[in-house]
C-alpha positions in Angstrom: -82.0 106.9 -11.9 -81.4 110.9 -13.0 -78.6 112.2 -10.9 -78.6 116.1 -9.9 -75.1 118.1 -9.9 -76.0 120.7 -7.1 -73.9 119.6 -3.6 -74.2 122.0 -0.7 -72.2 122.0 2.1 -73.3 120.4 5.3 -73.0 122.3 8.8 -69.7 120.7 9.6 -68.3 122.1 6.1 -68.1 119.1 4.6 -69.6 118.3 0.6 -70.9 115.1 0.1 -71.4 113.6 -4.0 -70.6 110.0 -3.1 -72.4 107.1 -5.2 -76.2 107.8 -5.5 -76.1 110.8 -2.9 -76.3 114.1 -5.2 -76.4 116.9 -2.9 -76.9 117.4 1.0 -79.5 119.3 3.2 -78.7 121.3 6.4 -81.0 120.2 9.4 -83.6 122.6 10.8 -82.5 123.8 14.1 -85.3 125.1 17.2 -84.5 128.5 19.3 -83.5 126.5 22.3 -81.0 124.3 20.3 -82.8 121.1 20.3 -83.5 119.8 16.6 -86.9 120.0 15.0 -87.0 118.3 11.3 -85.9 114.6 11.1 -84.4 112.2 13.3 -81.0 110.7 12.5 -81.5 107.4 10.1 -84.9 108.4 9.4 -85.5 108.2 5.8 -87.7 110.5 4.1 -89.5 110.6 0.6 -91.2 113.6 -1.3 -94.9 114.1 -1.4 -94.1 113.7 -5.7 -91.4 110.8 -4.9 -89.0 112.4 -7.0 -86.7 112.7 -4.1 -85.5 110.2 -0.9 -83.5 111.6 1.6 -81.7 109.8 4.1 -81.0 112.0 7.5 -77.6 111.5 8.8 -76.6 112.1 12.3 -73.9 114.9 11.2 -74.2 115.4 7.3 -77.6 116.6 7.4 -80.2 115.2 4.6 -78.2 112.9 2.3 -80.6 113.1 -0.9 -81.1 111.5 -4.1 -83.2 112.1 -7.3 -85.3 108.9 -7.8 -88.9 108.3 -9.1 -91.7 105.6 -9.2 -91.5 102.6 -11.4 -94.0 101.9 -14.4 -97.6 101.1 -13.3 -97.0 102.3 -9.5 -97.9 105.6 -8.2 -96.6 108.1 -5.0 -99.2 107.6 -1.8 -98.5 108.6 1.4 -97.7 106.4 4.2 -96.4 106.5 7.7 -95.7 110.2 7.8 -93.8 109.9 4.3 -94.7 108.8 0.7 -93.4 105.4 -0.8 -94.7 104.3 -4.3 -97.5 101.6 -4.1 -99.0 99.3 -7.1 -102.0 101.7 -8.7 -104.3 99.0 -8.5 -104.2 95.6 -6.0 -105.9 92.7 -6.6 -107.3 89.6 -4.4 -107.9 86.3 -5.3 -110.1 83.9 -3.5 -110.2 81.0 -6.3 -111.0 76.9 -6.9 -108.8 74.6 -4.4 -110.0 77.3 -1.6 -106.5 79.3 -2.4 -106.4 83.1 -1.3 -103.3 85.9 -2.7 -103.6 89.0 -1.2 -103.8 92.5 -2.4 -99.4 92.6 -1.8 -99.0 88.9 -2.9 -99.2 86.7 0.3 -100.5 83.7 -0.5 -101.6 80.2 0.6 -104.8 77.7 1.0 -107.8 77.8 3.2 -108.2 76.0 6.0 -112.0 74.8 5.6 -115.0 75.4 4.4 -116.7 78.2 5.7 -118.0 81.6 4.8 -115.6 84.2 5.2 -114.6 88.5 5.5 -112.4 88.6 3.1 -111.8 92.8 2.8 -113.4 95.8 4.3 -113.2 99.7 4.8 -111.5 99.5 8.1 -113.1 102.8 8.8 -116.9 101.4 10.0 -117.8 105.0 10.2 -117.3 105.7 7.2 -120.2 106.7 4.9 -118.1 104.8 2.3 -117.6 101.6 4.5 -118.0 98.5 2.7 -117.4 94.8 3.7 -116.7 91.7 1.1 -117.8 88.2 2.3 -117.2 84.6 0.5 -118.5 81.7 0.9 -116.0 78.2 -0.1 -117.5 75.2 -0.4 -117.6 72.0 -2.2 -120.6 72.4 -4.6 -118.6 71.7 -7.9 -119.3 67.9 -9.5 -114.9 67.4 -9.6 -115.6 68.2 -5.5 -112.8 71.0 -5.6 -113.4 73.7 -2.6 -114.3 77.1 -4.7 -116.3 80.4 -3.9 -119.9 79.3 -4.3 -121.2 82.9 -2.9 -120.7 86.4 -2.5 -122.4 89.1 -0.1 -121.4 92.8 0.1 -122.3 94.9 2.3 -122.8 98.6 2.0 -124.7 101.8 3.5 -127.1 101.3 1.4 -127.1 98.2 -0.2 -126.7 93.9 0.5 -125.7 92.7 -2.4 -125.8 88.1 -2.8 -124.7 86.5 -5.8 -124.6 82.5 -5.9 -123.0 80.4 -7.8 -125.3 80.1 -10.9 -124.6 84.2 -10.8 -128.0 85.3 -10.1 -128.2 88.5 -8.1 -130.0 89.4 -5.0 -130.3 93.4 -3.8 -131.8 93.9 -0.3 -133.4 90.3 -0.6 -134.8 91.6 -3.8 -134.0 89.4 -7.4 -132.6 91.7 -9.2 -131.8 91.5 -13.2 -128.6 92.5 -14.8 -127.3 95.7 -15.2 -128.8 97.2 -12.7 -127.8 100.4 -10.9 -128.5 100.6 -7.0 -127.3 103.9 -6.2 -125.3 106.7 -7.8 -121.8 104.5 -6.1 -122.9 101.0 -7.0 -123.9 99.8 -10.3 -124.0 95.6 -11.2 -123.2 94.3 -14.5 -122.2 91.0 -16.4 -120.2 89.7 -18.9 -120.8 89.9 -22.6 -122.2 86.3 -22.1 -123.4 86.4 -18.3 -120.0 84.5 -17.6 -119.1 87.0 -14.9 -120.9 89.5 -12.1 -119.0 92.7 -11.7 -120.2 94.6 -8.8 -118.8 98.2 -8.8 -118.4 100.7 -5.7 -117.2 104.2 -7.7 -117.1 106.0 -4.3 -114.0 104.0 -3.4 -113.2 102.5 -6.3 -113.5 98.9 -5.4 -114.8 96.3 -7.8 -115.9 93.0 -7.3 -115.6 89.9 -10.1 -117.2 86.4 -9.4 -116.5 84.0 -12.0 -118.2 80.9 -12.6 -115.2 79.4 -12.4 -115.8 80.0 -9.1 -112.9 82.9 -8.4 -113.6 85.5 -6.5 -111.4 88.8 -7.5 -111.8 92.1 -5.4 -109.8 94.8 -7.2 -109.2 98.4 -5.0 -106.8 101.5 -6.0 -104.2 103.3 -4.5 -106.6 105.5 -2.9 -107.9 102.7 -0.7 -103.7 101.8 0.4 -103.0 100.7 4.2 -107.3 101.4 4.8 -108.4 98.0 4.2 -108.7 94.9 7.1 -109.4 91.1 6.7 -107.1 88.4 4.8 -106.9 90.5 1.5 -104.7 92.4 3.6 -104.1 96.2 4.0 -102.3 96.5 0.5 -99.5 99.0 1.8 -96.6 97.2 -0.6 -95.6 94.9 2.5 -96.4 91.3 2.0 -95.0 89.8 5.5 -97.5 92.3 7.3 -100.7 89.9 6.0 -99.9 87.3 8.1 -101.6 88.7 11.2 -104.5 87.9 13.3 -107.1 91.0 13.8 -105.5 91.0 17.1 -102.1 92.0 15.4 -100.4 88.9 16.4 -98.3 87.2 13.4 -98.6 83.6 12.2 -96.8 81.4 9.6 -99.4 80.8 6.7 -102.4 82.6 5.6 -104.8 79.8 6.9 -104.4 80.9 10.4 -105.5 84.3 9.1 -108.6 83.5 7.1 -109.6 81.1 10.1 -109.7 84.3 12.7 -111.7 86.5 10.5 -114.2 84.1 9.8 -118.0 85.6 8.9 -119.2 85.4 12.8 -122.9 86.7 11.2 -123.1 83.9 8.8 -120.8 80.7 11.0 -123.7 79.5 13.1 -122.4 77.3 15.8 -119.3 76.8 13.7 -117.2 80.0 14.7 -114.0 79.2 15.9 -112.3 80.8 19.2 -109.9 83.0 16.7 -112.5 83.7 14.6 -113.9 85.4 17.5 -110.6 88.0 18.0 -112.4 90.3 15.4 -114.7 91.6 18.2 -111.6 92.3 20.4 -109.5 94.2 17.5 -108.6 97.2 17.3 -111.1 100.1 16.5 -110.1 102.3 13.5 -108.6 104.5 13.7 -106.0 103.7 16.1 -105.3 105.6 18.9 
C-alpha cells in the first residue's frame, strides 16, 4: 500500500500519522453549527479508490492511500465506491449445483425450470431475464440444465439441450445476429451456444455438458435479482428470498424464484413471493 507524508492538523490541533493513517481531513461545518459532510464512523472511499477515509468523531477524516487489487475495478455503491470483481460469473451446472455471481453456492432443490438472473429494472429498455431448465434427461440420470430461454425487448431466445436455437418461435441457424445488442454464436465445433447482450454486456454459455454460465460486468454490479445474486462483492447477501428475508442454503432461494410462467401447477407458495417483491427501484 503507497503511503503519503502530508499530515494536517485536525480542528482540536492535534496531527495524526499512526499505522496506515497518512494525513487527516477537517470536517465540513454548516452556518448554523450543525455538521454537513460525514457522519462519525462512516467510512468513505474515492470515486478513483485511491483513497479510504475513515471519519472520526473528533479527528476529522482519518485517510489512507490504497488502490484496487489486480482484475477488480472502482464502482460505486451505497453512496461510496468499493472495488468489485470486473467480470462475475454464474454457474448453473450437472448435479443441479448453482455458484453465484459473489461465490455463494450450493445444490438445487428439484427439478424445475427456473429465473436464474435479470435486470432488476423491468423498465428498462435494456431489461433482460435468464431462465433454466434442470432436469434428468442425461443417460448417467444426473440433474443438469437441459434448456435455456431469454427474454429481451425484443427478442425470446430457447436453446435445448441438443443446442439448437429457437428466436421468437423461429429455428434459427448459427451465427445469427437478432438485433444491433444481441448476436448468437457457437463454438468452433457447435460444442457451445454463446448468446450475447452488448447493451449490457451480459453473455450467456450453454454447454453440452449441460452447464449453464451467465457472465455480466461491473457495469451491471448491485442491478441484477434472482439466485445468481446481485453481484455487489457480498456473498452472505444471496441467501435471501425476493421478499428480502434470509435463509441458510441457496436451495431455499432457487425454490422462491421459481419460473411461475413456465411451473404449471407445480409452483410452490415461495415461489410465489416474486409477485409480492419489491419494485425496482426501491423507494
Amino acid at each position: 500500500m503507497r503511503a503519503l507524508t502530508w499530515v494536517q492538523d485536525d480542528p482540536m490541533g492535534h496531527k495524526a500519522n499512526i499505522g496506515v493513517i497518512v494525513w487527516v481531513m477537517r470536517p465540513t461545518w454548516g452556518s448554523e453549527g450543525q455538521h454537513v459532510g460525514h457522519h462519525a464512523g462512516e467510512t468513505i472511499v474515492t470515486d478513483n479508490c485511491s483513497t479510504r477515509c475513515h471519519c472520526h468523531p473528533t479527528r476529522g477524516l482519518l485517510c489512507e492511500a490504497t488502490q484496487c487489487p489486480p482484475k477488480e475495478i472502482c464502482v460505486p455503491q451505497n453512496g461510496t465506491h468499493r472495488c468489485l470483481k470486473a467480470e462475475g460469473r454464474c454457474r448453473v451446472g450437472p448435479g443441479a449445483t448453482l455458484t453465484t455471481f459473489d461465490g455463494a453456492g450450493g445444490g438445487l432443490v428439484a427439478s424445475g425450470t427456473y429465473k436464474m438472473a435479470a435486470l432488476c429494472d423491468e423498465r428498462s429498455p435494456n431489461w433482460f431475464k435468464v431462465v433454466v431448465e434442470v432436469n434428468e434427461c442425461r443417460e448417467d440420470k444426473v440433474v443438469a440444465p437441459v434448456g435455456l430461454f431469454l427474454f429481451f425487448r425484443e427478442a425470446f431466445i430457447t436453446v435445448n439441450n441438443h443446442l439448437e436455437v429457437w428466436v421468437n418461435g423461429l429455428f434459427t441457424p448459427l451465427p445469427a445476429t437478432v438485433s444491433k445488442a444481441i448476436s448468437l454464436s457457437a463454438g468452433a465445433a457447435g460444442e457451445n451456444v454463446t448468446i450475447s447482450h452488448h447493451t449490457t454486456g451480459m453473455e450467456v454459455l450453454f454447454s453440452p455438458g449441460g452447464e449453464v454460465t451467465v457472465t455480466v460486468g461491473a457495469t451491471l454490479a448491485n442491478q441484477l435479482c434472482a439466485p445468481c445474486g446481485n453481484f455487489n462483492g457480498e456473498a452472505d447477501d444471496d441467501l435471501k428470498l425476493p421478499n428480502g428475508r434470509a435463509v441458510r442454503t441457496i436451495a431455499e432461494v432457487v425454490d422462491a424464484w421459481k419460473a411461475r410462467d413456465f411451473s404449471g401447477c407445480h409452483v410452490s407458495g415461495l415461489a410465489r413471493m416474486e409477485a409480492e417483491a419489491p419494485v425496482y427501484p426501491l423507494k
